[in-house]
Every structure is written in C-alpha cells, then in structure tokens.
C-alpha positions, -999 to +999 in steps of 0.1 A: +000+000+000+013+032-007+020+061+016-014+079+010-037+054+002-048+041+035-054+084+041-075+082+007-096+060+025-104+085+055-105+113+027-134+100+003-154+105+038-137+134+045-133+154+014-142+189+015-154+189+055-123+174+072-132+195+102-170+188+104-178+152+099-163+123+121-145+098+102-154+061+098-140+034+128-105+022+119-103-013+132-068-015+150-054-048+150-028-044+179-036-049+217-035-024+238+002-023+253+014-003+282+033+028+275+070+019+277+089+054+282+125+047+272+151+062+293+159+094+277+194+113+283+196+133+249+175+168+251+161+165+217+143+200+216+161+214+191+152+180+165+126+187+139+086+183+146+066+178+122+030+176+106+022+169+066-010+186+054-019+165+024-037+191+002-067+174-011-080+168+022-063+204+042-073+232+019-108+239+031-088+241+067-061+265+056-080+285+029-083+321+046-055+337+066-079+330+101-079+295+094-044+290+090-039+315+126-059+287+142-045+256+128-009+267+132-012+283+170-026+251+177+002+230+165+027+250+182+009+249+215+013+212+212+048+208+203+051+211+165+080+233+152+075+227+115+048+226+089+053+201+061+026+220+031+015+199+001+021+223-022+018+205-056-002+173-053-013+145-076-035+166-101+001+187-113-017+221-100-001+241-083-008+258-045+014+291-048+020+317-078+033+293-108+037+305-141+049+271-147+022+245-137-017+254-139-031+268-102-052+244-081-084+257-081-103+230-064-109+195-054-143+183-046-155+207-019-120+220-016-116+253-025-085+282-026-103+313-034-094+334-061-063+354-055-054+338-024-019+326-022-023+292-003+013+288+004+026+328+011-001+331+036+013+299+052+045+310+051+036+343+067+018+327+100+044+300+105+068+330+108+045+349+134+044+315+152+078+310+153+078+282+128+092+266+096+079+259+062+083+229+043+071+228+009+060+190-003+055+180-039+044+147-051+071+149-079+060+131-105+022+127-104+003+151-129-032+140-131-061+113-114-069+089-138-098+077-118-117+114-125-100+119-158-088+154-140-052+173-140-023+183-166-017+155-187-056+157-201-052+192-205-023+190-220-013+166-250+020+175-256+029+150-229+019+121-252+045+095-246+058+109-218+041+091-193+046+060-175+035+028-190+027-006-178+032-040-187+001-062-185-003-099-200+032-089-218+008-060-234+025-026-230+000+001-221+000+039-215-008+049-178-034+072-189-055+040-205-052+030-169-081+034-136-053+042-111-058+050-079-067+091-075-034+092-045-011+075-075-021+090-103-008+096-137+029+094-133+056+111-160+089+088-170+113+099-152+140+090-175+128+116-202+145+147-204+121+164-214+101+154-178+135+161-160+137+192-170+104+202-164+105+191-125+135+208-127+119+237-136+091+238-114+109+231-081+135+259-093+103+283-094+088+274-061+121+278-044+126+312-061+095+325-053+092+316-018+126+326-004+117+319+032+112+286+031+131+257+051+132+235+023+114+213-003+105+174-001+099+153-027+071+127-027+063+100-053+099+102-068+096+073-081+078+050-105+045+034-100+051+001-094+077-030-104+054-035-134+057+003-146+080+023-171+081+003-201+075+030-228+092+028-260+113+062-247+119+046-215+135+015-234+149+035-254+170+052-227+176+016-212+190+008-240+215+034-244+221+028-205+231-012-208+246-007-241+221-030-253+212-018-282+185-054-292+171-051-258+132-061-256+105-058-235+106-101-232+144-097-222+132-084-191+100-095-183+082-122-196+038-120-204+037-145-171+053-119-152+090-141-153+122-121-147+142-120-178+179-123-183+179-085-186+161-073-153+189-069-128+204-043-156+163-031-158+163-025-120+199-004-115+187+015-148+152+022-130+171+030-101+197+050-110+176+071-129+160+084-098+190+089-086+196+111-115+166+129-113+170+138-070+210+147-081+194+175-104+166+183-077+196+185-045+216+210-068+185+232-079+170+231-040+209+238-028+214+267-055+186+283-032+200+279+000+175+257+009+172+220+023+163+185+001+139+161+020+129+131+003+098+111+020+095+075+012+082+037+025+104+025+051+106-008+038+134-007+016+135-041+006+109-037-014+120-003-029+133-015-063+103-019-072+102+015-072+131+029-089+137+040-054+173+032-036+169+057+000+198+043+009+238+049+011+262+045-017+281+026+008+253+005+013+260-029-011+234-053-018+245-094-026+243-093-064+209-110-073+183-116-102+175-081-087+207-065-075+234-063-102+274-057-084+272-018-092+234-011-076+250+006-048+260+037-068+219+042-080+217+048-037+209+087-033+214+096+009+240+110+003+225+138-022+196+144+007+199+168+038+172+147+052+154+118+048+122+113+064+113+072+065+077+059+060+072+036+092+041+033+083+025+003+104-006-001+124+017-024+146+043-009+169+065-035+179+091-055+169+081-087+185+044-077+171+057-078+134+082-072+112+070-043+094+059-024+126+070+014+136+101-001+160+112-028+131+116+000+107+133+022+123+156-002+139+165-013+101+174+024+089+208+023+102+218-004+082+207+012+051+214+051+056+247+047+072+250+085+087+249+094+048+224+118+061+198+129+085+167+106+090+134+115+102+106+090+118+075+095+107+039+073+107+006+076+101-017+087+131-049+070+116-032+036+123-041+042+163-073+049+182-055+057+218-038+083+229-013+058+247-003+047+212+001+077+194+025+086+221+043+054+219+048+060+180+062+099+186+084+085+213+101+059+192+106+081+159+123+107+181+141+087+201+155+065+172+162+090+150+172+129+143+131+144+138+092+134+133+067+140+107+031+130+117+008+124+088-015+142+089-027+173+105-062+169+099-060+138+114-049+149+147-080+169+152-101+144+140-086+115+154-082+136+187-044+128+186-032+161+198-026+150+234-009+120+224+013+139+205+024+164+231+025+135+260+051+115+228+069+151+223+073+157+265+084+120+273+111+123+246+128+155+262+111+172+227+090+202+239+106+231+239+119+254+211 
C-alpha cells in the first residue's frame, strides 16, 4: 500500500469537510500495550517536529488567513516546530504563484479562493508563530486517472511521456489505466524532457518563496515494479546497458517471469531516480534551501520502485534483482534529510516485522550516517492516545526528527494529546 492510500480511504469521507464530519471506525489490530517510556538522556528539543498537510483533504482548513492563525497556534501549543505543506499534489496544479504549472483551483468541496496565495499566507503565519515551512510536492504525479482530471488531459504534448505498464506482456500507457486518485498519472522519469520540467518547477517554487526551510519530494519514483516500459523509457535503457537489441521479453516475460535482462532493468530504474533527485539537490541547494525526500520505510521492497533511499556505501548481494554496481543508484547522500515511512498499524518489533520499531531499527543499516533521518507514521493507524504517544516517542528517540501524517487527522482523530505526552516524554518540547 502506498503512503497515502490508506489516508485516501479516510478522505473520500472526509473530502471537502475534514473538520465537520467524524471519520469512519478504523479497526486496530494491535492490543493495547502499556506505555514503555525509554530512558531518555539526549534533550532533543532542538530535533525537527513535524505535521504533513496532504492538500486534497487540508485546503478547506487552511483557505483564509484565520484559518491557518488557528491551525498553526494550535500546532505549536502542542509541540510542533515545522509545517510540512503539500504544495503541488497528484493533479500537477499548483498551490502558490506558478507560471509554470496550472493553479489548483479546487478538489471536490476543496476550494482556494481566487487570488489567495495558499502557500505565502502559510508561510507568513508560521513566521508569526515561530515556525518553519516545508514545501512538499508529489514529484511526478500530474493527473487522477480515476476522474479523468489534471495536466496530462489538459495538455497533449505529454503524449508518450508518461509511465507505462506492462500487462499480459501488453504494453499500455498509464493514462489508459483506472489508477488510484493518491497514484495517479505518473511522467517517466527517464525523459529529459520530464527532467527538465520538475527541474523547472521546483526551481520556481524555491525562487518565489525565499523563506522557506526546504522542499521534499514525494512519489519520486515509478508506480510500481510493473511500470516504465514506454518505448522512450527502453529506449533510454538501451543506451544505459549498451544494449542496443534489448526487448520488453528480455526483461519481463507476459507471465510476469524475470528475464535475463532485469537486474540491468532494475539499476537503470534505479539510477535514474538517482539522476533525477542529483538534479533536484543542486536546484534546491542553488537556493539555500534544504532537500527532504519522504519515502516507505521498507526498503527491501524499494526497487520496485526505482527507489534506492539508501547509502552508496550500502551494497546489496548481487541477485536476479541486484546487479554488483546497484549501490551507486543509492541517493542519501544527495539528501539533507530523509524522512522514512514507518508506516504500520503495529508498533513492535516482537508484534511484526513491518511495525513502527522494526523500521526504524533497520534504517541504520541502510542510511549509514549518509544523512539525517526523520521518523515518521501515520496517526490514523491508532485509536489511543497511549499509542500515538508510543509511536512519537520511538521516531524521536530513534532518530534525528518526526513527521506525523497528517494534520487533519490529529484533530479528528483527537491525537493532539498524544502527540504532546510523545513530544514531553522524549525531552522534545521546547523550542
């Protein structure tokens, strides 16, 4: 499951009224355990504290300048120190004064009025409350194929640009596709032509909004294991493994079998993510500003994905997946952060292997001090205030900062106290 889908879930109930209507029971599959406070002998104040506001399901709560007063004096009365906006999401509109990519205008009941600059009037609070801006994109997303809506159907000059997906050995365009809405239509990242064009729009928002902390990428990646087989993408594969008879059968077969080809078809996936996030740390550095890249925890299952989070240093046993060079498609090092998906209704280790505490006991092995990590989970996953403190107390004790997805979630999950009791038993209140 991806990052926002479960959040999807909530938001089709949600959508348009996140503050008025209750959402739907979540059925928790963990027992109720006893807080364990750790014992706690770094003062982690200073350590980043964060909230994501996804924008399809945030805008009606920070469309006036009021709103956003009361949202953001509430989050800093309980702890938060950062803001993590959703600036351009899924649809490829944009929320702040682009001349590059469309404006968002609405979604559902979600509305920006005219004129109203969603992100500058963010920006302008979180400076009156003492906090920072962080300005999240979901990179390569540019329209919901489920309502037919964003760039890529308003604009056909991105023909053959996009992702594509290999079905029954059949390759077919994403946009032919009923995606998910939180997926959406994704670009191919390995054309230049879409390179340059994030390039661009990330150069914009960072030029334009000068007082921002940083930017973080989200969906940097391709859709799936099964996605990025265009004739421009194999095109560019071949030129990458010097291949120059390489087929779509050479790598994957119409049952899904790996070809002789796909360990060469995963580093070239891979590295050109790599690529693309290089480009994106020197444009976001050229500004002064900081890189973040959010992504799943579970990196064993990021190739996939196109998506190696971890060191250079890190080296993988060569495999029908892993070729002997896939360590140098590994980006840390090109981050200033990284903020890992633990994303897991469970919370401990001995519960499951893909709980909050498994993840980000695995980091480590990955990341290798190549950069900063962040904890971060999804506050839907828990009913109880005694486990949403357990989840902030184990991000920030395990790692350098937290990200809590998603701030309309804590006031409609009632979360906030859980939060703050997370923040105070991890030395993590002040400043």
């Amino acid at each position: 499951m991806s990052r926002n889908s479960a959040a999807f879930i909530l938001a089709a109930v949600l959508l348009g009224s996140c503050a008025s209507k209750q959402p739907p029971e979540i059925p928790i599959i963990i027992p109720d355990i006893p807080v364990e406070v750790p014992e706690v002998s770094v003062d982690r104040s200073d350590y980043v504290k964060s909230a994501w506001a996804l924008a399809m399901i945030n805008v009606n709560r920070l469309n006036t300048r009021e709103l956003v007063e009361s949202e953001l004096s509430k989050a800093r009365k309980y702890g938060l120190n950062e803001i993590w906006l959703e600036v351009k999401p899924s649809t490829g509109h944009a929320l702040w004064q682009s001349e590059v990519l469309p404006r968002f205008e609405s979604w559902g009941e979600q509305v920006v009025p005219e004129g109203y600059d969603y992100l500058g009037t963010v920006l302008e609070v979180a400076k009156e409350q003492g906090m920072e801006v962080i300005a999240c994109v979901n990179t390569l997303g540019f329209a919901c194929t489920q309502t037919h809506s964003g760039l890529l159907y308003e604009d056909p000059s991105w023909e053959g640009h996009t992702q594509a997906k290999l079905v029954d050995g059949a390759v077919v365009d994403i946009m032919d596709l009923d995606m998910p809405a939180e997926d959406g239509a994704m670009l191919e990242p390995s054309s230049p032509k879409v390179q340059d064009f994030v390039v661009s729009y990330i150069d914009e928002l960072c030029a334009n909004y000068p007082d921002l902390k940083g930017v973080c990428l989200d969906y940097c990646r391709y859709a799936g294991g099964d996605f990025g087989f265009s004739e421009l993408a194999m095109e560019r594969f071949r030129l990458y493994s010097g291949n120059n008879t390489a087929t779509v059968s050479d790598i994957m077969d119409a049952d899904g079998n790996k070809g002789p080809l796909y360990a060469q078809w995963i580093e070239f996936r891979s590295m050109t993510i790599h690529n693309l996030v290089e480009r994106l740390s020197k444009t976001v550095h050229s500004h002064s500003m900081e890189l973040i890249l959010w992504a799943s925890a579970d990196w064993e299952s990021r190739y996939l994905y196109g998506q190696n989070w971890a060191s250079t240093e890190y080296r993988p046993e060569p495999s029908f997946v892993y070729t002997a060079s896939y360590n140098k498609t590994g980006f840390a090092e090109l981050l200033d952060a990284f903020c890992i998906g633990a994303y897991s209704s469970y919370l401990y280790a001995d519960q499951s292997y893909y709980s909050v505490e498994g993840y980000m006991d695995r980091y480590p092995k990955y990341i290798k001090d190549a950069t900063k990590v962040y904890g971060s989970f999804a506050c839907y996953e828990y009913k109880n205030r005694e486990d949403m403190a357990t989840a902030v107390e184990m991000c920030l004790t395990k790692s350098e900062g937290l990200m809590v997805f998603d701030l309309c979630y804590l006031t409609q999950l009632k979360h906030w106290y859980g939060l703050y009791e997370g923040l105070q038993n991890s030395n993590a209140l002040k400043k």
